[in-house]
MMTF fields as JSON, N, C-alpha, C and O atoms, coordinates in Angstrom:
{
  "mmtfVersion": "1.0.0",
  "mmtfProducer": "UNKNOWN",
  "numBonds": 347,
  "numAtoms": 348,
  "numGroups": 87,
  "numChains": 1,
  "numModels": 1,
  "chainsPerModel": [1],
  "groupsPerChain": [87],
  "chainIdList": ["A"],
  "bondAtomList": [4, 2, 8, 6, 12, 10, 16, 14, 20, 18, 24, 22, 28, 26, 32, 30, 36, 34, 40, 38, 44, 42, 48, 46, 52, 50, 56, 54, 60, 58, 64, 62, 68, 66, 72, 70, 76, 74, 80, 78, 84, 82, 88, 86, 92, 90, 96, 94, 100, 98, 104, 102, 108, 106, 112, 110, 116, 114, 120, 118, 124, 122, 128, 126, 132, 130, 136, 134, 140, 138, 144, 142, 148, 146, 152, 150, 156, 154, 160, 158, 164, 162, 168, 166, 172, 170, 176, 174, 180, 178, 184, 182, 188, 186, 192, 190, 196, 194, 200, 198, 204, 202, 208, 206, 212, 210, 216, 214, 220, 218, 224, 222, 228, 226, 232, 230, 236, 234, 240, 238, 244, 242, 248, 246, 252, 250, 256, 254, 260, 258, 264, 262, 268, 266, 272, 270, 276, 274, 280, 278, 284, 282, 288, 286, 292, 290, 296, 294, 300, 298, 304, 302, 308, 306, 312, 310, 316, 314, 320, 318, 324, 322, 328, 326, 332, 330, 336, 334, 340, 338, 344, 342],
  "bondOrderList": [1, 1, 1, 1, 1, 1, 1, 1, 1, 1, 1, 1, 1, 1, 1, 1, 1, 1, 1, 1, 1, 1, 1, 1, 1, 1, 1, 1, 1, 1, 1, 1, 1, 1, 1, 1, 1, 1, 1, 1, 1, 1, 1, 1, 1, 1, 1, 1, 1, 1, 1, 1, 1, 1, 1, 1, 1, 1, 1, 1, 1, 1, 1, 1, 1, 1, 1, 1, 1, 1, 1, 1, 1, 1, 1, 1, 1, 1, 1, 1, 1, 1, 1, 1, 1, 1],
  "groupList": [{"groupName": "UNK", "atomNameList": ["N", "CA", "C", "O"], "elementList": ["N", "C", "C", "O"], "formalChargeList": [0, 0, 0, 0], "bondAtomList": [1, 0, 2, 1, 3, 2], "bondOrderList": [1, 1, 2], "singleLetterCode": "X", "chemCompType": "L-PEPTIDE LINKING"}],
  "groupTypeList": [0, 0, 0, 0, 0, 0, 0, 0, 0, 0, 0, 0, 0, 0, 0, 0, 0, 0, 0, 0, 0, 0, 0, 0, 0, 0, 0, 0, 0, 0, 0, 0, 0, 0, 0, 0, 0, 0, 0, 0, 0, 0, 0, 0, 0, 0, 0, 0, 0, 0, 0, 0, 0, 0, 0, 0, 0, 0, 0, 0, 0, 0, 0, 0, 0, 0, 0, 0, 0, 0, 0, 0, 0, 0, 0, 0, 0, 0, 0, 0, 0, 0, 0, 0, 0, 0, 0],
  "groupIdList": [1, 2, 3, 4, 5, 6, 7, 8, 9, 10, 11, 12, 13, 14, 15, 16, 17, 18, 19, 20, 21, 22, 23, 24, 25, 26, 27, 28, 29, 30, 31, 32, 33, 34, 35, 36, 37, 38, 39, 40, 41, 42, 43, 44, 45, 46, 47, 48, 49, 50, 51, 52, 53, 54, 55, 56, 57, 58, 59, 60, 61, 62, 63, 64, 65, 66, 67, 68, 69, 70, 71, 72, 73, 74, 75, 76, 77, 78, 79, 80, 81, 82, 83, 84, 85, 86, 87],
  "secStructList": [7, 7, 2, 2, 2, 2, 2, 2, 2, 2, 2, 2, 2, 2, 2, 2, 2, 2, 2, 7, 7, 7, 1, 2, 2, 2, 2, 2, 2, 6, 6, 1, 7, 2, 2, 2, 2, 2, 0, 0, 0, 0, 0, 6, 2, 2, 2, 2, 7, 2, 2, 2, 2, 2, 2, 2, 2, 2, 2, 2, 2, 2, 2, 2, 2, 2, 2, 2, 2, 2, 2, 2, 2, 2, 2, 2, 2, 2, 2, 2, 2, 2, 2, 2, 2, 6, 7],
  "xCoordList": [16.644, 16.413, 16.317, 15.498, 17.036, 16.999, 15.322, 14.778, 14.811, 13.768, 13.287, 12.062, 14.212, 14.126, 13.616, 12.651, 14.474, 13.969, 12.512, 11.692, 12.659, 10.706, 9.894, 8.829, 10.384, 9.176, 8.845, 7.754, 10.203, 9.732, 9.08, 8.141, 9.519, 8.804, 6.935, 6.196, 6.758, 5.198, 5.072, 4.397, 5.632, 5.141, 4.973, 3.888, 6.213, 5.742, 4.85, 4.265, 4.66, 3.197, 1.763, 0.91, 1.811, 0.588, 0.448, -0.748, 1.601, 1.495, 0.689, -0.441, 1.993, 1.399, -0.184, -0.824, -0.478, -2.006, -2.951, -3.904, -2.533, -3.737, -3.501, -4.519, -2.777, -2.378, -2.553, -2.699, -2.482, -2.439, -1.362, -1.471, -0.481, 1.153, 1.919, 2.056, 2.571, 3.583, 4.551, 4.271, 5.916, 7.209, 7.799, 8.37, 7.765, 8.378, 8.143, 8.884, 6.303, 6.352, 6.649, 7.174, 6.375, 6.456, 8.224, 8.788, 9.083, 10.507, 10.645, 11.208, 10.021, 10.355, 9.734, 10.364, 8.66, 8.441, 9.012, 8.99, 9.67, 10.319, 12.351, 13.251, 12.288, 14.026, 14.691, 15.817, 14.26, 14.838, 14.631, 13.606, 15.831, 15.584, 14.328, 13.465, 14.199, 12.956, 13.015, 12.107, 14.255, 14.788, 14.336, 13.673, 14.899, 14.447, 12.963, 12.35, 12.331, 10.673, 10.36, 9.849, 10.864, 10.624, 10.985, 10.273, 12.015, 12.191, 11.706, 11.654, 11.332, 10.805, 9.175, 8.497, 8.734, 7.241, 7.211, 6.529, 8.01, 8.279, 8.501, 7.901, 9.848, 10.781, 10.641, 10.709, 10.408, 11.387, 8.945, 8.309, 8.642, 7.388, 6.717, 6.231, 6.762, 5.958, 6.532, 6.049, 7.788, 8.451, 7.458, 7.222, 7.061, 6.793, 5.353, 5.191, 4.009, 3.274, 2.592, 2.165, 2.377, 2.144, 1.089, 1.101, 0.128, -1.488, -1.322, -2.308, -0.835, -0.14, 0.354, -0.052, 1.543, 2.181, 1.503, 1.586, 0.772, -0.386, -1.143, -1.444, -1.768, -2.223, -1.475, -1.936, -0.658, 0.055, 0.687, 1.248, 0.761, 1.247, 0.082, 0.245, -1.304, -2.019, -2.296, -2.804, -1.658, -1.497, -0.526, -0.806, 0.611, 1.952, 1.631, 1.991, 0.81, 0.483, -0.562, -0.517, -1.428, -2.436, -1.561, -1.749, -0.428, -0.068, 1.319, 1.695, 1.678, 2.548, 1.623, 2.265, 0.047, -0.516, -0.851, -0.74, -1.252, -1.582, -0.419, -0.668, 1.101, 2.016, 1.953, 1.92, 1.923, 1.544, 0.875, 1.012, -0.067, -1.314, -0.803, -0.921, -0.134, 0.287, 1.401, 1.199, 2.57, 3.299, 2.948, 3.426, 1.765, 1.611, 0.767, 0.894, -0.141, -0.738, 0.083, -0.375, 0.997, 2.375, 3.315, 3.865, 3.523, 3.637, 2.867, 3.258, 1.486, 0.2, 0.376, 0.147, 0.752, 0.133, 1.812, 1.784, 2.838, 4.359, 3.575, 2.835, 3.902, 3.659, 2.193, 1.87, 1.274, 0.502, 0.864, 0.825, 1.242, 1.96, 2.884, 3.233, 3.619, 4.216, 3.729, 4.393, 2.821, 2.262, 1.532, 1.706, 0.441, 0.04, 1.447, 1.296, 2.735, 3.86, 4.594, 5.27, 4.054, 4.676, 5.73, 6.217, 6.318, 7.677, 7.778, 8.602],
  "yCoordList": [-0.436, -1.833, -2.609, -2.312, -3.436, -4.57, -5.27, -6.057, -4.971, -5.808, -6.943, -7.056, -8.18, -8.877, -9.297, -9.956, -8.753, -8.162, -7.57, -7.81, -6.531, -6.067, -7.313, -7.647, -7.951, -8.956, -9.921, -10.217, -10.417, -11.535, -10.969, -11.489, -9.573, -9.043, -8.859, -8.773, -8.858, -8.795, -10.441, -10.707, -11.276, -13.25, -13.1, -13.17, -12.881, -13.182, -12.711, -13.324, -11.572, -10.485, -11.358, -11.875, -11.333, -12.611, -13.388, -13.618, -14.776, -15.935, -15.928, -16.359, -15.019, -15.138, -14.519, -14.801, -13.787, -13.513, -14.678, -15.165, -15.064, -16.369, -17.048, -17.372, -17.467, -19.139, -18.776, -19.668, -17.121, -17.223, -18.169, -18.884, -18.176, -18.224, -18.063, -16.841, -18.576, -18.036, -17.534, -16.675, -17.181, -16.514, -17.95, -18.2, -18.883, -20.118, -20.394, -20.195, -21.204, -22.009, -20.49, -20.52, -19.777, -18.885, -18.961, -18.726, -19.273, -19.126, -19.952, -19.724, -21.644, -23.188, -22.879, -23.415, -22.178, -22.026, -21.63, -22.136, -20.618, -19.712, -19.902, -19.346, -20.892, -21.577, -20.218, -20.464, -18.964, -18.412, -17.923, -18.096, -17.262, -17.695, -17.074, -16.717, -16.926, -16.745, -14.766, -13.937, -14.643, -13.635, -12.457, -11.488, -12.741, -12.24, -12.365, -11.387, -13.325, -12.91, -11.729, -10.687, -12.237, -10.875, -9.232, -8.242, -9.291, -7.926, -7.205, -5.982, -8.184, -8.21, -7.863, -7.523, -8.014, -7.875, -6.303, -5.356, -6.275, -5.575, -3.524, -2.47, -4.263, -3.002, -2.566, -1.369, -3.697, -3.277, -3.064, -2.254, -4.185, -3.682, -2.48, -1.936, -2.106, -0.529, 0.633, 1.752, 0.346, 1.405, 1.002, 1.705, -0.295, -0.926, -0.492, 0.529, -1.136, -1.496, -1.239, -2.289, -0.322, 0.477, -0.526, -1.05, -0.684, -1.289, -2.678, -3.151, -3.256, -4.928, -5.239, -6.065, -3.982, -4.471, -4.519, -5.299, -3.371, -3.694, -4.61, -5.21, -5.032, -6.58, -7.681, -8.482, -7.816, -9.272, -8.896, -9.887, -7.406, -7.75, -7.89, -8.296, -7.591, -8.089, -9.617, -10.141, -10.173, -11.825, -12.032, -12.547, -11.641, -11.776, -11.539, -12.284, -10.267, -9.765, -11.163, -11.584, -11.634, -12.855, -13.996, -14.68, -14.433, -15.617, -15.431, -16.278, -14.199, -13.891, -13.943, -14.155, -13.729, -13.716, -14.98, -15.363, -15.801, -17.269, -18.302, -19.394, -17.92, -18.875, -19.556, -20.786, -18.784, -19.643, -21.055, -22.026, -20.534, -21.528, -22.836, -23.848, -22.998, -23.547, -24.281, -25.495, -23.853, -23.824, -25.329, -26.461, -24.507, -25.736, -26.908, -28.081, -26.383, -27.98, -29.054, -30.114, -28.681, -29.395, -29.971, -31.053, -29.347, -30.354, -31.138, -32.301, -30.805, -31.808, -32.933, -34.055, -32.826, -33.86, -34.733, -35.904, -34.211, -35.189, -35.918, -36.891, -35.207, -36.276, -36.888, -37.441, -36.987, -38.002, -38.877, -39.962, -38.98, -39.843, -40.55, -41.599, -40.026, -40.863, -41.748, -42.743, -41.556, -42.19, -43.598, -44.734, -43.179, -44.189, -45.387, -46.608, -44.67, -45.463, -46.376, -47.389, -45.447, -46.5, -46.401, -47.334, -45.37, -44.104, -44.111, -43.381],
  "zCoordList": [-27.366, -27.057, -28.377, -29.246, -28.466, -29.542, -30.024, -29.25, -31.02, -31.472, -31.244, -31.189, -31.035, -30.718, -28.962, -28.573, -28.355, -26.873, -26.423, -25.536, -27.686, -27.062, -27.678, -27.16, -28.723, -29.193, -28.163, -27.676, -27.895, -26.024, -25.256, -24.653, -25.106, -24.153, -23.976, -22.995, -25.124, -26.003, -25.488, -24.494, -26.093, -26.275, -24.704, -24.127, -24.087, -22.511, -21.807, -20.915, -22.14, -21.522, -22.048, -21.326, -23.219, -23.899, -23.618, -23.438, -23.232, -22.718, -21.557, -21.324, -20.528, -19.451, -18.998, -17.985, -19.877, -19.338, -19.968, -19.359, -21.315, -21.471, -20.774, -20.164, -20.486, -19.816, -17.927, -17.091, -17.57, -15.92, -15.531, -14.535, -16.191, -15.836, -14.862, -14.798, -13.971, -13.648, -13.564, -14.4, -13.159, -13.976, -14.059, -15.12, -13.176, -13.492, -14.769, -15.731, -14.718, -16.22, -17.244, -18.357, -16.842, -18.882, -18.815, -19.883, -17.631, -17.878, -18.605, -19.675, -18.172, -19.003, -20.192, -21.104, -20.653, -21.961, -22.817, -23.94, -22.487, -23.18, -23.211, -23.84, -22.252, -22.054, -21.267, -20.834, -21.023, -20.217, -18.701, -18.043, -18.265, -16.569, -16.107, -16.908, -14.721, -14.307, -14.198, -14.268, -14.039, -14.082, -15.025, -14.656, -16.581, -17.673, -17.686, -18.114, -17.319, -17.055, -16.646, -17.057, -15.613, -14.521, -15.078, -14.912, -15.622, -16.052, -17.256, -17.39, -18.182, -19.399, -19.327, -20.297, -18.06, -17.966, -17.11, -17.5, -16.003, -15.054, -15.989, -16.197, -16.199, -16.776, -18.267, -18.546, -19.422, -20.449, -21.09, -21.764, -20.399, -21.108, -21.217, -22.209, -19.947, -19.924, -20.479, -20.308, -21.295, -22.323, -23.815, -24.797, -23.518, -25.095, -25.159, -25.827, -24.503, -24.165, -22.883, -22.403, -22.254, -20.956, -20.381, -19.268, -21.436, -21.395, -21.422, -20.858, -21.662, -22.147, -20.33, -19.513, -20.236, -18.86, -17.508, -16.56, -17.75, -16.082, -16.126, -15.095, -17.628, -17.257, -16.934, -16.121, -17.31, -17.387, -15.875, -15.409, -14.741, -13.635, -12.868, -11.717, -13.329, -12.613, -12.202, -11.211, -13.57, -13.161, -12.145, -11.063, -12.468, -11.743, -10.292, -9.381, -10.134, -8.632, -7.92, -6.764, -9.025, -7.818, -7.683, -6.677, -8.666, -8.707, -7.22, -6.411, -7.37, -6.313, -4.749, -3.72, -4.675, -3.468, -3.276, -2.111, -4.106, -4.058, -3.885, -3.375, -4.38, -4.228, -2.905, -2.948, -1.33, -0.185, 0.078, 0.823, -1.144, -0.923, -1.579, -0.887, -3.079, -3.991, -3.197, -3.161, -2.524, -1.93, -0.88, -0.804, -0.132, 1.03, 0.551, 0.9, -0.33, -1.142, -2.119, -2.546, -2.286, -2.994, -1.754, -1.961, -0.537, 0.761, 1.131, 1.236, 1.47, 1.667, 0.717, 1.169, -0.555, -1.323, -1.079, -0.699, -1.272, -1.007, 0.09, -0.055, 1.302, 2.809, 2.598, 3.649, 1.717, 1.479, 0.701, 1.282, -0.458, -1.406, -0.837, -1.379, 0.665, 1.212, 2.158, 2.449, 2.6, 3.567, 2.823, 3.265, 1.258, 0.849, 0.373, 0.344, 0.045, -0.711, 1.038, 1.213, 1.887, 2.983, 3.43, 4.069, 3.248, 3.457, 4.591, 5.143]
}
């Protein structure tokens, strides 16, 4: 694996555990897809960093159980914003 590759792989594992991240925003942080998140934390970390990668999927794992929730309070709040705008 290219150096460069495990080093993202490290920034993204870090990011995302300080910040409690998602794969979205650490994708916009980082300018790549949501994709390479995903595999970079998933796959290429636990060759690098065994101890690094089960944390940062323990984030990945609540933010993946909570998306529902996130999900429907981002509808709640549109169809209110529309209602005060008079939509």
């Amino acid at each position: 694996m290219k150096d460069y590759i495990e080093e993202r792989a490290i920034l993204i594992a870090t990011y995302i555990i300080e910040h409690n991240a998602t794969v979205r925003q650490t994708a916009k942080a980082f300018g790549v897809s949501k994709s390479t998140v995903h595999k970079d934390v998933t796959d290429r970390l636990s060759h690098i960093n065994h101890a690094l990668a089960l944390e940062a999927r323990k984030v990945l794992d609540l933010n993946k159980a909570q998306r529902h929730i996130r999900g429907g309070l981002a509808t709640k709040e549109k169809y209110t914003h529309r209602q005060k705008s008079g939509m």
